[in-house]
TIKOLFI-629901 format. One record per atom (N, C-alpha, C, O): atom name; residue number from 1; x, y, z; residue in one letter. Coordinates in steps of 0.02 Angstrom, whole numbers. Atoms other than C-alpha are relative to their C-alpha. Layout:
# residues N
   at     i        x        y        z   aa
   CA   NUM        X        Y        Z    a
...
END
This chain:
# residues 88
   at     i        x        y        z   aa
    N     1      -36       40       49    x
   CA     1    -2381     -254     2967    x
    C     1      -49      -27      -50    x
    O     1     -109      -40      -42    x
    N     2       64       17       56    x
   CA     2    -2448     -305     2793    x
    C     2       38      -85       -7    x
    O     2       99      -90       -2    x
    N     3        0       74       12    x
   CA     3    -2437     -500     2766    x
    C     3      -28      -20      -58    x
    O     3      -87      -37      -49    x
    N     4        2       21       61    x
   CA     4    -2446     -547     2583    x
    C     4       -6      -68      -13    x
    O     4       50      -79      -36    x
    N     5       -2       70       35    x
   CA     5    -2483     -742     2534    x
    C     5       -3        6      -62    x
    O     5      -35       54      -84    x
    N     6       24       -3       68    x
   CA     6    -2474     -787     2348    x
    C     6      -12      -66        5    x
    O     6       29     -106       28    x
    N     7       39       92       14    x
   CA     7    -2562     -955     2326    x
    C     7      -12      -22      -59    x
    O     7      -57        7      -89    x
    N     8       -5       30       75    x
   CA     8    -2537    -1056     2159    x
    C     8      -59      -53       17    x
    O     8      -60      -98       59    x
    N     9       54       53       -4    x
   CA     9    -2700    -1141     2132    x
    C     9        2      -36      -66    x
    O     9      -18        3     -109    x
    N    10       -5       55       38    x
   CA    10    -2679    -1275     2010    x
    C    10      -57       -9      -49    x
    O    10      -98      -44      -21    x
    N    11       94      -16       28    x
   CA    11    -2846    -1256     1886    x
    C    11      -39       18       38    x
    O    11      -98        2       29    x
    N    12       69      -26      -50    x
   CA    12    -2939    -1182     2018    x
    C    12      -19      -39       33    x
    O    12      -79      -42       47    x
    N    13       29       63      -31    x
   CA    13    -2951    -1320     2101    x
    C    13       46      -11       70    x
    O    13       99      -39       84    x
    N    14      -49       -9      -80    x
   CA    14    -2916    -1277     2290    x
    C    14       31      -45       34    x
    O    14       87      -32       55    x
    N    15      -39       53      -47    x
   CA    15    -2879    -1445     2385    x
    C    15       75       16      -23    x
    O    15      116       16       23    x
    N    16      -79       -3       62    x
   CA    16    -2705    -1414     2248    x
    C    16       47       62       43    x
    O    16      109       63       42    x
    N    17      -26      -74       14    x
   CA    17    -2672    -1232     2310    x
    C    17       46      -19       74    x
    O    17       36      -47      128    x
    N    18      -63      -21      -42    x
   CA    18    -2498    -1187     2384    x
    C    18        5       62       33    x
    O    18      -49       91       33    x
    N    19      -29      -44      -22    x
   CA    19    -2429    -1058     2462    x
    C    19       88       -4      -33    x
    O    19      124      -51      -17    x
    N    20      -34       -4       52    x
   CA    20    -2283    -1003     2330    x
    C    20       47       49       20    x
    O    20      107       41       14    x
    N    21      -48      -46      -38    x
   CA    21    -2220     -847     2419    x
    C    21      -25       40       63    x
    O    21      -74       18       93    x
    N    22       35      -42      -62    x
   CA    22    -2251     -707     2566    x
    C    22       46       28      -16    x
    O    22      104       14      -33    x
    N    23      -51      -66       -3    x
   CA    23    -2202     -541     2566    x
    C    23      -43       42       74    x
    O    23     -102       58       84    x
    N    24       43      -58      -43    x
   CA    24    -2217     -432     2728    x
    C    24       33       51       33    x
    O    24       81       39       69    x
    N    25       39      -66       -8    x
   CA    25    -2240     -272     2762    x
    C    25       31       39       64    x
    O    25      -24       57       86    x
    N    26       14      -14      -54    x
   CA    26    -2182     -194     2921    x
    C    26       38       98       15    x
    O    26       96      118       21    x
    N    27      -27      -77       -5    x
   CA    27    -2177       13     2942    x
    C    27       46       18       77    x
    O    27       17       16      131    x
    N    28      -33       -5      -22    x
   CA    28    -2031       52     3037    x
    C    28        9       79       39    x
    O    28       26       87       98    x
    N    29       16      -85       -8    x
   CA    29    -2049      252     3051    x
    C    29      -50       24       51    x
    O    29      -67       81       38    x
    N    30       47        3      -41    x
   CA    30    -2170      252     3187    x
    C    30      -75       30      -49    x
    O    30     -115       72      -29    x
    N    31       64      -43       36    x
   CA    31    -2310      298     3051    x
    C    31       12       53      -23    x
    O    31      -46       73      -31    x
    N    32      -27      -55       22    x
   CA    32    -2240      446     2988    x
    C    32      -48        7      -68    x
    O    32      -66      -46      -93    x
    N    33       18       -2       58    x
   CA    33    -2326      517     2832    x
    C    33       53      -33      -66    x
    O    33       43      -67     -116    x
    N    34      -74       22       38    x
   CA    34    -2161      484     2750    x
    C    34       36      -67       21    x
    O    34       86      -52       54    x
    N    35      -24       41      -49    x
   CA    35    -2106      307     2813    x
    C    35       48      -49      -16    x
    O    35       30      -82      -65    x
    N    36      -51       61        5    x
   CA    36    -1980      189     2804    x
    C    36      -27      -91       12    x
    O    36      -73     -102       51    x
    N    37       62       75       -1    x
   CA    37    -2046      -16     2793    x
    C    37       70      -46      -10    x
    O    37      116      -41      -50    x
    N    38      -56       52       26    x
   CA    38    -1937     -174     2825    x
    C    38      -48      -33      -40    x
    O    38     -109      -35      -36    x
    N    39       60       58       38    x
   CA    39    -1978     -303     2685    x
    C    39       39      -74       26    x
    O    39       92      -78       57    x
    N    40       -5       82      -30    x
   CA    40    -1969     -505     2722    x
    C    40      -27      -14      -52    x
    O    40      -85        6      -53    x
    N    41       -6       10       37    x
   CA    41    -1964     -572     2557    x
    C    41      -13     -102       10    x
    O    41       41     -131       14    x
    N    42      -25       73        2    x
   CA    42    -1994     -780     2568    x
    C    42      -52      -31      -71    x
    O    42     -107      -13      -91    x
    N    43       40       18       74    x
   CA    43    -2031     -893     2397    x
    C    43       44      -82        7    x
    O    43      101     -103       14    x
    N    44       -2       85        1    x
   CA    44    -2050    -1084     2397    x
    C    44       59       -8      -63    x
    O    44       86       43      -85    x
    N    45      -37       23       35    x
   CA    45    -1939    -1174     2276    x
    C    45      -38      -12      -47    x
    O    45      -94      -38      -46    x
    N    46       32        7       81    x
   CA    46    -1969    -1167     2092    x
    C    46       18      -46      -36    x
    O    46       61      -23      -73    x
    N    47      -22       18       48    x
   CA    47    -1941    -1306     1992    x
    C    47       22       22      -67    x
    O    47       73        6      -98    x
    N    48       15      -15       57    x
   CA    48    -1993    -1220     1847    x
    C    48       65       51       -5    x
    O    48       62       72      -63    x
    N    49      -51      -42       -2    x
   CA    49    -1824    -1099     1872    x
    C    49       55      -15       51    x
    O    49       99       22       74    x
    N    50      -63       28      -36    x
   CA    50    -1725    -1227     1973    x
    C    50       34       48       75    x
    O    50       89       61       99    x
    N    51      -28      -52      -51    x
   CA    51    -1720    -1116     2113    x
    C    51      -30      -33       73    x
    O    51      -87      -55       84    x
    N    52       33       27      -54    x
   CA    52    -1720    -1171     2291    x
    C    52      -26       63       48    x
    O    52      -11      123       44    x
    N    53       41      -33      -64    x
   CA    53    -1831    -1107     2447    x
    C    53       37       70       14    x
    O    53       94       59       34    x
    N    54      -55      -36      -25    x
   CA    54    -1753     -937     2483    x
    C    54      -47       71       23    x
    O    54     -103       92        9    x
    N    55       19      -72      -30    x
   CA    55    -1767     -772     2576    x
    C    55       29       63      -21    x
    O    55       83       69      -51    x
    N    56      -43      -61       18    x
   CA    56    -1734     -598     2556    x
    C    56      -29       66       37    x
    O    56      -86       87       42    x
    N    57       18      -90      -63    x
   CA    57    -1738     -425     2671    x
    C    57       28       47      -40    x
    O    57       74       42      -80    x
    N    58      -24      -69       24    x
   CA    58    -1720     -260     2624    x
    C    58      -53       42       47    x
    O    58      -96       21       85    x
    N    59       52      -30      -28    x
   CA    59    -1800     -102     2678    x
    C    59       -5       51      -47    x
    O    59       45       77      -71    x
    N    60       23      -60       36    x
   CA    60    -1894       27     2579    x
    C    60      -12       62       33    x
    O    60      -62       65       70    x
    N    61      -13      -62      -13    x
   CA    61    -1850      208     2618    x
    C    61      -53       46      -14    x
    O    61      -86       12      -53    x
    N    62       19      -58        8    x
   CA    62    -1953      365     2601    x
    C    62      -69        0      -42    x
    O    62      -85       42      -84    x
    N    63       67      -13       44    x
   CA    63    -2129      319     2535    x
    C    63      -50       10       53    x
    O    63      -58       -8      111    x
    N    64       52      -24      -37    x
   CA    64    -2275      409     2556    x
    C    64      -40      -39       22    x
    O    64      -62      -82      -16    x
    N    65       70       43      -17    x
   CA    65    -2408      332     2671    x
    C    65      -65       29      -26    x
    O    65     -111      -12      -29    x
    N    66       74      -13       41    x
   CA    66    -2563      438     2584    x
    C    66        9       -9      -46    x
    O    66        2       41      -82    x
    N    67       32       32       56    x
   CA    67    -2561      326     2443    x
    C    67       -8      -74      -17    x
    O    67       37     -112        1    x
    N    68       18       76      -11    x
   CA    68    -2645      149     2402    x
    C    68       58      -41       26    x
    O    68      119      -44       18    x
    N    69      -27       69      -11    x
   CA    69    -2611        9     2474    x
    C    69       60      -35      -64    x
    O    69      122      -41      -62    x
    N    70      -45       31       72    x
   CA    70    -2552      -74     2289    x
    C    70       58       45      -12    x
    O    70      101       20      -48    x
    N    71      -54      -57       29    x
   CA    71    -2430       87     2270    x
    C    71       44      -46       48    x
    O    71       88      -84       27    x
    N    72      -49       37      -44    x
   CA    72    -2357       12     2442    x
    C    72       41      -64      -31    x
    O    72      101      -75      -36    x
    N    73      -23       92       25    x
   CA    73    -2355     -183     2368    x
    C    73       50       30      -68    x
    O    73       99        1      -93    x
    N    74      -35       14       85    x
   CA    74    -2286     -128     2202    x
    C    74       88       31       12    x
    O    74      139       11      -16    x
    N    75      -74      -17      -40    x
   CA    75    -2133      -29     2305    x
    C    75       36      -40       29    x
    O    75       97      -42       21    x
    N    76      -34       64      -22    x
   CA    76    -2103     -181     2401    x
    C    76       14      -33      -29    x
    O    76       69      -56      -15    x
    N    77      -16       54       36    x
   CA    77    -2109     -301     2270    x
    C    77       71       43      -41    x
    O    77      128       43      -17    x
    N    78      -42      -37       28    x
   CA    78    -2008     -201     2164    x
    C    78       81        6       50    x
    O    78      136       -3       25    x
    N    79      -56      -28      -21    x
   CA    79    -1884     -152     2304    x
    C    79       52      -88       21    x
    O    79      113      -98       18    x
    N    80      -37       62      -36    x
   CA    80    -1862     -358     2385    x
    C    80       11      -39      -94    x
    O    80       39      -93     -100    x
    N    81      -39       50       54    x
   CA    81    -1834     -414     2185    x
    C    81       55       15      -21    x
    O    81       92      -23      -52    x
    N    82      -76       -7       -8    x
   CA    82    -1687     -318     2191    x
    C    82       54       -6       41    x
    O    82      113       11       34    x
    N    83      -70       21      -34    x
   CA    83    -1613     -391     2343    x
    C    83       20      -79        4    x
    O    83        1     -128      -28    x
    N    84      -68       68       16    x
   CA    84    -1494     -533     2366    x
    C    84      -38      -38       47    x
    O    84      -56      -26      105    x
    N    85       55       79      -26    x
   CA    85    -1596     -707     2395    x
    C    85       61      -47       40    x
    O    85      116      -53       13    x
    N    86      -27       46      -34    x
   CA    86    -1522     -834     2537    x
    C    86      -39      -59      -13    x
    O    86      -96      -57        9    x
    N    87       37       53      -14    x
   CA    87    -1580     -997     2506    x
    C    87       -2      -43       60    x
    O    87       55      -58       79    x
    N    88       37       26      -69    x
   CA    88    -1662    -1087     2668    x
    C    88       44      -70       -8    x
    O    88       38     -115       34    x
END
């Protein structure tokens, strides 16, 4: 399983820094070259877009495992911003 933090650091100035969202990762396909991945989608509450605390699942279908890592993240991100958010 891949475990994603995004941490909002405030001017760079760590004591400040959050934890903003998590995305993770988990290949479902037993490893398959070809694999299937649940995603776990969670993102703190935004003022800045009035949005509260919320979650979101999906699963990404049919991507190749021989290619980067970032190809993976950018499939996931991509695939959990098109599913339907529950707020916590």
């Amino acid at each position: 399983m891949l475990v994603i933090d995004i941490q909002l650091v405030p001017g760079g100035f760590d004591p400040m820094k959050r934890t903003i969202g998590t995305l993770r990762i988990g290949n479902i396909s037993d490893l398959s070259d070809i694999s299937d991945y649940s995603i776990v989608g969670l993102e703190a509450a935004n003022p800045l877009t009035n949005t509260p605390p919320r979650i979101a699942e999906c699963v990404l279908e049919g991507h190749d495992r021989r290619q980067s890592v970032w190809r993976l993240l950018k499939a996931a991100a991509d695939r959990i911003e098109e599913a339907d958010c529950v707020p916590l």
